[in-house]
N, C-alpha and C positions, 0 to 999 in steps of 0.2 A: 496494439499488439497484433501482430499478424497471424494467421492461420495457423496454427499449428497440426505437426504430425499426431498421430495417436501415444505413437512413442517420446515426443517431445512433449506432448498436454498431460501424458499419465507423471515426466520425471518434474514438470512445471509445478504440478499438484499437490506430488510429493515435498517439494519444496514449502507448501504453503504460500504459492503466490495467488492471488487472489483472481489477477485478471485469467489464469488458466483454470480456474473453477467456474468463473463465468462464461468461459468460451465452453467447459465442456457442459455445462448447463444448458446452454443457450443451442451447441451443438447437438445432443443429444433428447431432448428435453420430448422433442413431438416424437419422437420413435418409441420411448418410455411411456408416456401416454396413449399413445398410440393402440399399444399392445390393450391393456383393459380395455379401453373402448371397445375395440373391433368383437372383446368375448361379450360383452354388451352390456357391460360395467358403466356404472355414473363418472361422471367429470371427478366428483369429491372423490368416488376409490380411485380412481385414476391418480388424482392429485395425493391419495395417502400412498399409491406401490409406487411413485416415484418418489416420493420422500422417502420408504423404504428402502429404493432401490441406489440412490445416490448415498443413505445412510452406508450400506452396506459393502459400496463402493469405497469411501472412506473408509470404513473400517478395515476392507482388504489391498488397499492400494498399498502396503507395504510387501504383499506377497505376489502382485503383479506378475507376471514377466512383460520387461521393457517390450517386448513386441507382441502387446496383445492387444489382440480386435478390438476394443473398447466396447465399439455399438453391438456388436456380439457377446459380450459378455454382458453388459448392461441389460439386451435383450433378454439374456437367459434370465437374470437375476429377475427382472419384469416379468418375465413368465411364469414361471414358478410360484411367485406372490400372487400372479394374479390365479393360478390354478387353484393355491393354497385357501386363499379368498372366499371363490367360487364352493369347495370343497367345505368351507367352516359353515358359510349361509346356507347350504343344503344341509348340513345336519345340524341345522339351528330351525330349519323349518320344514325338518321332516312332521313334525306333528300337522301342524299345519297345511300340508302338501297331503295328511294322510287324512282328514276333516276332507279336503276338498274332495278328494278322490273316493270318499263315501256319502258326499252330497249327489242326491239323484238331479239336482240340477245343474251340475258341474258337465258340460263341454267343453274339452280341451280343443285349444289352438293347436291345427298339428303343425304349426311353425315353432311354439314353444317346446311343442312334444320332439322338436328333430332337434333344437337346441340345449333340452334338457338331453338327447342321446348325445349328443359329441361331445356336451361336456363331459356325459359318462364316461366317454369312448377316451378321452382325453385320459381321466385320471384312471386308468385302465392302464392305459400305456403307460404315464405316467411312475403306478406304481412297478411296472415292468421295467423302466427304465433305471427308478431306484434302488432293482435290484442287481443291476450289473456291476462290472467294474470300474471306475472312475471314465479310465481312459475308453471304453465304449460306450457309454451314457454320453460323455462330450462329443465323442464322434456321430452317433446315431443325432443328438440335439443338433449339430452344427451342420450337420446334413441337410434334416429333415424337419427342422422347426426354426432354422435362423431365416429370418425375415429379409437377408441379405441376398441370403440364396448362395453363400461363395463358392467358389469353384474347387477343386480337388487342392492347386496348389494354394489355394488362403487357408485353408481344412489342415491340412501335413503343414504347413507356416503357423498355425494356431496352436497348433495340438504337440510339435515336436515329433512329427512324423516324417516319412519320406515319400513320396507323391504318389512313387508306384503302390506302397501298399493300403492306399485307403479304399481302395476297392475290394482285398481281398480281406482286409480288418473289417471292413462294413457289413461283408457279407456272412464272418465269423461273428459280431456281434449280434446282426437280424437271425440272424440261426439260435443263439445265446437267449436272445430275446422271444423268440417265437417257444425255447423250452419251458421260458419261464413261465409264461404266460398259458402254457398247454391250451387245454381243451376249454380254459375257460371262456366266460362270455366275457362281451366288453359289460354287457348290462347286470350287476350283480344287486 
């Protein structure tokens, strides 16, 4: 089977043919993974938010649209899990985090202490992001958190925009975004 487009692998999929679930497996697979790792997640949660992630793939591949970024949308779905993840084992070990930080022998790593802030800083935004509306939460993610890095015209080709207004929707959104968010800290 040769290469396929994103738009040929996602209508292949839908089909149920097999070797297009391997291509997009095999195609996307270290970007999926990828994502956990780098927040400084195990192989095994790695290997669970990509079974998540392809689950979930499946499950929305009938709502598609025929021209969507795959590995950016995959991305997203990767990210999220992996936020989600992060966000469950911190309040699973808040007790434990709270013992530590009342042991007079407790020194913290301040490499852990900048890691535990961004993830804060993360789900901070995060919940900021939650609170927008569909179509600026996609714009703001696909700007500022796709892994791809795309360019204005893949942004307005992804999102059903037109090229000139992602700038001036971007900047209505970071504005949207900065109300929500007000005066609060990222660190709560």
């Amino acid at each position: 089977m040769h290469q396929l487009s994103d738009e040929e692998l996602l209508e292949a999929c839908r089909q149920g043919k097999r070797q297009a679930w391997e291509q997009l497996i095999k195609q996307y697979e270290r970007l999926i993974y990828s994502i956990p790792l780098n927040y400084g997640l195990s192989v095994d949660d790695a290997a669970d938010i990509a079974q998540i992630t392809f689950t979930i793939f499946m499950q929305s591949i009938d709502t598609l649209a025929p021209d969507s970024r795959l590995g950016s949308w995959l991305a997203t779905v990767a990210k999220r899990h992996t936020w989600r993840l992060i966000e469950r084992r911190k309040r699973e070990n808040i007790q434990e985090s709270q013992d530590l930080l009342e042991s007079a022998t407790f020194m913290p790593d301040p490499a852990s202490r900048r890691t535990v802030e961004r993830w804060e800083n993360i789900e901070w935004v995060e919940r900021g992001l939650a609170q927008l509306d569909e179509r600026c939460e996609q714009l703001l993610l696909a700007l500022y958190f796709d892994p791809q890095q795309p360019s204005y015209t893949e942004v307005a080709e992804t999102l059903g925009l037109a090229v000139g207004s992602i700038g001036a929707t971007r900047a209505r959104c970071l504005q949207r975004l900065k109300e929500l968010l007000g005066d609060s800290e990222p660190h709560t």
